[in-house]
N, C-alpha and C positions, 0 to 999 in steps of 0.2 A: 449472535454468538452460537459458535456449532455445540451441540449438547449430545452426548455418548449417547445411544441405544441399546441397548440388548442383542446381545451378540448371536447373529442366528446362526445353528452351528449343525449342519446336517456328515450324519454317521453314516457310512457306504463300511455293509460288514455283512460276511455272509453266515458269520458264526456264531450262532443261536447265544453259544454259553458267554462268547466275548462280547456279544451285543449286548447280553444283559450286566456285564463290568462294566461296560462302558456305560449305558441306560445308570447305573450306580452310582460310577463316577462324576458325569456331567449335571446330573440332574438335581442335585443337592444344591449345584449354586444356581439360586434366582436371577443372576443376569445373562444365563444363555435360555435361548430358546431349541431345541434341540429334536430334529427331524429323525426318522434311522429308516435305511433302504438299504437292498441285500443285494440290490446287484448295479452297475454300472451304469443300464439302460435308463434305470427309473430315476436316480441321481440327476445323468442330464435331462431328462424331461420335466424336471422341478426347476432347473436353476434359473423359469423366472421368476422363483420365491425370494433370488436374490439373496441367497447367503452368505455371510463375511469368511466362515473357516469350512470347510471340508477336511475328515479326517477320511483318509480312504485303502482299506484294505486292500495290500499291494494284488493276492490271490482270489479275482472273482470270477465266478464263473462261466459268464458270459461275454465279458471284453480286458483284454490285455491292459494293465493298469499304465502304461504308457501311452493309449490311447485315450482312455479315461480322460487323464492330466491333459493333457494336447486339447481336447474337448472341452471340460471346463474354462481353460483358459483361454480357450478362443471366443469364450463368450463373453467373461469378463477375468482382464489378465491380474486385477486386484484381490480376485478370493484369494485366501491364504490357505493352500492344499498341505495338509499333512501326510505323509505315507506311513504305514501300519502293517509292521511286516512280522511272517516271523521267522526270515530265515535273514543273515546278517551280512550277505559279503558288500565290503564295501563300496567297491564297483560299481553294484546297480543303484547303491542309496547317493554316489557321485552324480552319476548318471541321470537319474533324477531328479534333483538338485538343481545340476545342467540346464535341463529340460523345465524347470521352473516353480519344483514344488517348494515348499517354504521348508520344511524339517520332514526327518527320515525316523520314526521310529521301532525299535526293534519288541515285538511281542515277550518280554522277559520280566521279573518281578518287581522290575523299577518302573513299567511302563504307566502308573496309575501318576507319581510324581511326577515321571517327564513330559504325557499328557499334558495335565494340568499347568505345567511352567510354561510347555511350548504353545498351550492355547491364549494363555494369560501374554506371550508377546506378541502373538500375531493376533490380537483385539488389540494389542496399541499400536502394531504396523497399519489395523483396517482404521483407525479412528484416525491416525496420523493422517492417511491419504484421504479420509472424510475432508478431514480439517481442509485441508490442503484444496480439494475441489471446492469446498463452501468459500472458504478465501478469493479464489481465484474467481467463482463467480459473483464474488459480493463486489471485493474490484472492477469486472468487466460491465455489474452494474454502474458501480462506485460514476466510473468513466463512459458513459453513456452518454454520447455528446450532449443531449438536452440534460441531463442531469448535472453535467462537470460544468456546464459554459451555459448559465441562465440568461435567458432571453430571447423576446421574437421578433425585432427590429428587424428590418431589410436587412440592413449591413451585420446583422452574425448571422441569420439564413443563406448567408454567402459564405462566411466562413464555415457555415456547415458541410456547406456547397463543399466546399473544397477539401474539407479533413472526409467525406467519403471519398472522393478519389483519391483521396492519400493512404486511405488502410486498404488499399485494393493492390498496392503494389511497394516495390523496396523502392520507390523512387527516393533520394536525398528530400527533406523537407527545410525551408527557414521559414521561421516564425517572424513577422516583423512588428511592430506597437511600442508605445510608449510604457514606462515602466509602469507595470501595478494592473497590465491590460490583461493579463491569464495567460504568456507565453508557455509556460512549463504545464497549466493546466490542459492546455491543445496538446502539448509534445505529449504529456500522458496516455489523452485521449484517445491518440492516434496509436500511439502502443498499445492500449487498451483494449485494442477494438481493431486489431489486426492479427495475423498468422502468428506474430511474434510473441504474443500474451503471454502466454506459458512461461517465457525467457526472465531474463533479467531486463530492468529499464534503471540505467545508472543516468544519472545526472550529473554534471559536472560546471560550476560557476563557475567561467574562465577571470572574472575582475576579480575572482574572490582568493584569490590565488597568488602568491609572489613567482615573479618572472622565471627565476632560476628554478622554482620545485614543478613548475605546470610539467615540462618533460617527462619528471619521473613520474609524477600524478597521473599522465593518461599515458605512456607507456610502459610502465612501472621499473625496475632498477637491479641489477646482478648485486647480493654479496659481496662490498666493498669498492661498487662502484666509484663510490666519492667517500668524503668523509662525512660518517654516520649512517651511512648503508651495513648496517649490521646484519642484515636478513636478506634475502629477496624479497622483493616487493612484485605485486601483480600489479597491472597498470588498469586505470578506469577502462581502456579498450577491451583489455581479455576480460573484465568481467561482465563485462557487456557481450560476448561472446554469442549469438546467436538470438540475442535481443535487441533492445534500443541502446544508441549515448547517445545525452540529449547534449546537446554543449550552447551553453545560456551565455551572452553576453559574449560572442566571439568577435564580434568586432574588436575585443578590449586585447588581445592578441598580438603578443610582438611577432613583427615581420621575421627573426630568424625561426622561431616555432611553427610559423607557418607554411614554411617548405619542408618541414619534417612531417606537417598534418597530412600538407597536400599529397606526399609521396606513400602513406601510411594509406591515403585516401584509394590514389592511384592504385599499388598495390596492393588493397588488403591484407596487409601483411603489417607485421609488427615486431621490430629487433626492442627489447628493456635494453635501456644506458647501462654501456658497462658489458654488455654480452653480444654473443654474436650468432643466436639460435632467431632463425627465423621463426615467426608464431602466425600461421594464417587466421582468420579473421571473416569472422562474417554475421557486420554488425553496419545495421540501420542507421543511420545520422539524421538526425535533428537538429538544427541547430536555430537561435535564437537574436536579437539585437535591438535595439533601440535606436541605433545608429544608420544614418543612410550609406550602405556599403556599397554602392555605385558613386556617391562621393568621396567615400573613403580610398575607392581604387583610384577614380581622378586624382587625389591629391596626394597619393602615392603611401598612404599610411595599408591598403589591404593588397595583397599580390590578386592579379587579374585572373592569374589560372584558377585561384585557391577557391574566387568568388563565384567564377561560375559551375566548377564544381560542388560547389555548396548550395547553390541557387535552389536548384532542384526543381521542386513545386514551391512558389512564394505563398505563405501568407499572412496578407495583413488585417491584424486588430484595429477595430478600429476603438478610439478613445471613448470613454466612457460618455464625453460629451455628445458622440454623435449616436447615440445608441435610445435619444427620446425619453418612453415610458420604460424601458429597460434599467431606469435607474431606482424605480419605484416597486419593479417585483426582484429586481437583486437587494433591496434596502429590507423589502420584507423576507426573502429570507435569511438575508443578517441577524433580523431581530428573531424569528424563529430558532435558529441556533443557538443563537446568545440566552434565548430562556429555556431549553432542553438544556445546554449546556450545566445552566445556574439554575436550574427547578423551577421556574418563576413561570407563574401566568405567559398567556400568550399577549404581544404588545398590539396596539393596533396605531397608525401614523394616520392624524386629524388632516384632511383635504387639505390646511393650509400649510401644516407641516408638507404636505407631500410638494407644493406649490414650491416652497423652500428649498428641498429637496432639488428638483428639476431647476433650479435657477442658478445651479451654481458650475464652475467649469470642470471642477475634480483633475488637478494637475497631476495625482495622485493615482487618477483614474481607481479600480475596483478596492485596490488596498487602501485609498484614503476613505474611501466611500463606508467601509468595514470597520474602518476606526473613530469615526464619527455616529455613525449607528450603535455600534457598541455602546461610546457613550454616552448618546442620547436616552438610552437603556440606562444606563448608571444614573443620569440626573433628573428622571423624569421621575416625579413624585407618586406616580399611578400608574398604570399600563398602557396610557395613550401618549403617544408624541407627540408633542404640539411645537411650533416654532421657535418657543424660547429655550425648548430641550436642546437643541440644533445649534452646534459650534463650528463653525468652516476653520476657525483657528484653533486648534485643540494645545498647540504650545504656546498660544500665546494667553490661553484662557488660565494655563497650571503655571506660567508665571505671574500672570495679574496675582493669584492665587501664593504664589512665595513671595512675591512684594510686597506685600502687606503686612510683612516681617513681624510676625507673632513668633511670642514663646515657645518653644516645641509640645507645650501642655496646652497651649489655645491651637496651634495643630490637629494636635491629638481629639481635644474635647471636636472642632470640627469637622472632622473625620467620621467619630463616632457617632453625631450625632447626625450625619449625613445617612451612612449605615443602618440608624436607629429610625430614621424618617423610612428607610427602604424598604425595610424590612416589617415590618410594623412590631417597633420595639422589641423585638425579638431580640434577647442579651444574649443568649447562646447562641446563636446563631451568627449573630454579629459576632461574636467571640471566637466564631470557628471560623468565618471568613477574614478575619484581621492579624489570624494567628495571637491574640493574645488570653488572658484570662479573664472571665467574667468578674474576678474581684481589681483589675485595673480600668474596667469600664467604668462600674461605680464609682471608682476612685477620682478616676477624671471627672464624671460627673457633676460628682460632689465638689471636689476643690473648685472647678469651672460655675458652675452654678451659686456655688458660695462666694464668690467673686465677683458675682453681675454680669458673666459676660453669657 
């Protein structure tokens, strides 16, 4: 989490008595750090001290304060320049402006408040574009391909193989694996860790979608287009504008949509339903499938032009089955997260658990792999995994589990007392995880245990 600094705030002033207003003003508050130089030269000889606000007296003596501004901001276009004048015509405080300073102030008896207000927003303009840079590189960590897509199997050292030549150009990319195999976590990846970072990366699940709205969804819709177009709509293309759209599940795609894609494709260009402004476009395509779409063209469900424009650079995931010991350091950091997640010790999987592990086909590939971990984590009575923690049928284990058609209070009692084994009797805590109150733990308890069961 990015955490605010002290705002380093360097004074450019030549004026012995206004230096010492301002030295008055700034210094009273403990969260600027606050430099003062008298002339233009020595300002930019500091700013690798890297300060956020510069207030900088329009009249110095040895450089035109337009050159000044030009100077600092060539070095970094983020400080937040003030100008500090004292004569007022509006024109030059335009002009200025123009040229990039942040606020124009006039030397008069309001200038200690307006100081003050216009320093106190541009600390939240410098902290905003803080923010903003730690984000963006926490993300381009976040997607680091050994970090997004675990593992060192032959077969993903090839798909690494391949998502570096993918961030090296706008080539089209398809993802291709079986469900649950990380397609959208590579289409990320590759956004991530390309020219386009900065942009937007829109996503868009073409099955997830009813036929008739997909149109207006990736193109978006004029004001009365149809009925219920109340607004104008932006379509997932324009906001993808100079980024990624990832399009997941394209194969799932009616063929008349797909001569409206292909021609959006062809052209770059984008008309919304309903209007008739052309909107240029210049946005990367990822797209995604489970489906073999050289079968689909065969048997006439995908247009041929659409596929090989989409083709691009292919790559395929391969299934979790074929990925070895990959299934053993992806399972541990499942359980890593799942105890950061829940505060909980770190887990550790018994060699035979891990044996178990490795023995199974995961039709599910990465996402079943994830939810089996998870709850091996929930049912294991200690911090070790051991074989009989390990469910391959996770729905069929919470039905054996409702067949056994108890009371909603013998439910409840073994619930809590699963909680209660978990946690080590921990009632509050169990009470904070169950969403209920400490006095209906007891309660169950007590009735259940007064009962024999």
């Amino acid at each position: 989490m990015y955490e605010k600094d002290p705002v380093k705030i360097f004074v450019v002033e030549d004026d012995p008595a206004y230096t010492k207003f301002l030295r008055y003003v700034l210094e009273l508050n403990p969260d600027f750090e606050v430099e003062f130089y008298s002339t233009g030269k020595t300002c930019i000889q500091n700013l690798n001290k890297n300060p956020s606000v510069i207030t900088l007296d329009y009249s110095l003596p040895d450089m035109p304060c337009e050159q000044i501004l030009q100077e600092i901001l060539a070095v970094n276009p983020d400080i937040q320049v003030i100008i500090v004048s004292a004569q007022e015509k509006i024109s030059t405080a335009v002009d200025l402006m123009r040229a990039g300073a942040y606020y124009y102030i006039p030397k008069d008896t309001d200038a200690k408040d307006r100081l003050l207000y216009t320093i106190k927003n541009a600390r939240e303009k410098v902290s905003q574009l803080k923010e903003i840079t730690y984000l963006k590189k926490e993300i381009a960590e976040k997607y680091e391909f050994e970090k997004s897509i675990i593992g060192s199997s032959v077969s993903i050292k090839k798909v690494f193989d391949l998502m570096e030549k993918a961030v090296k150009t706008n080539i089209s990319v398809s993802v291709i694996g079986e469900t649950g195999t990380g397609k959208e976590l590579v289409a990320k990846a590759i956004h991530y860790n390309s020219k386009r970072k900065s942009k937007a990366f829109v996503a868009v699940n073409i099955a997830a979608i009813p036929k008739e709205l997909i149109e207006s969804e990736l193109f978006g819709h004029e004001k009365g287009a149809f009925t219920g177009a109340i607004t104008r709509r932006v379509g997932k293309f324009e906001e993808a504008d100079g980024g990624t759209i990832f399009l997941d599940e394209i194969g799932e795609m009616d063929l008349n949509l797909q001569a409206k894609l292909l021609r959006v494709l062809q052209e770059r260009e984008v008309v919304r339903v309903g209007g008739n402004q052309t909107i240029k476009l210049d946005v990367r395509v990822i797209v995604a499938t489970h489906r073999d779409l050289a079968l689909e063209v065969k048997e006439g469900r995908f247009r041929e032009d659409l596929y090989y424009r989409l083709l691009g650079l292919p790559i395929h995931l391969p299934p979790l089955r074929e990925r070895g010991s990959d299934v053993i350091v992806i399972a541990k950091h499942f359980l890593d997260q799942f105890s950061k997640e829940n505060n909980l010790p770190k887990f550790k999987i018994t060699a035979e658990a891990q044996e178990k592990l490795m023995s199974h086909t995961y039709a599910g590939n990465i996402r079943e792999l994830k939810s089996i971990i998870e709850l091996s984590a929930v049912m294991t009575e200690d911090n070790e995994i051991k074989p009989a923690d390990i469910s391959f049928n996770i729905s069929k284990g919470i039905e054996n589990f409702l067949n056994q058609e108890m009371k909603m209070e013998e439910y409840m009692y073994r619930i809590i007392r699963h909680y209660l084994n978990k946690y080590d009797n921990d009632v509050l805590e169990v009470a904070k995880r169950l969403d209920i109150g400490k006095s209906s733990i007891y309660r169950y308890l007590k009735e259940m245990e007064a009962a024999g069961i």
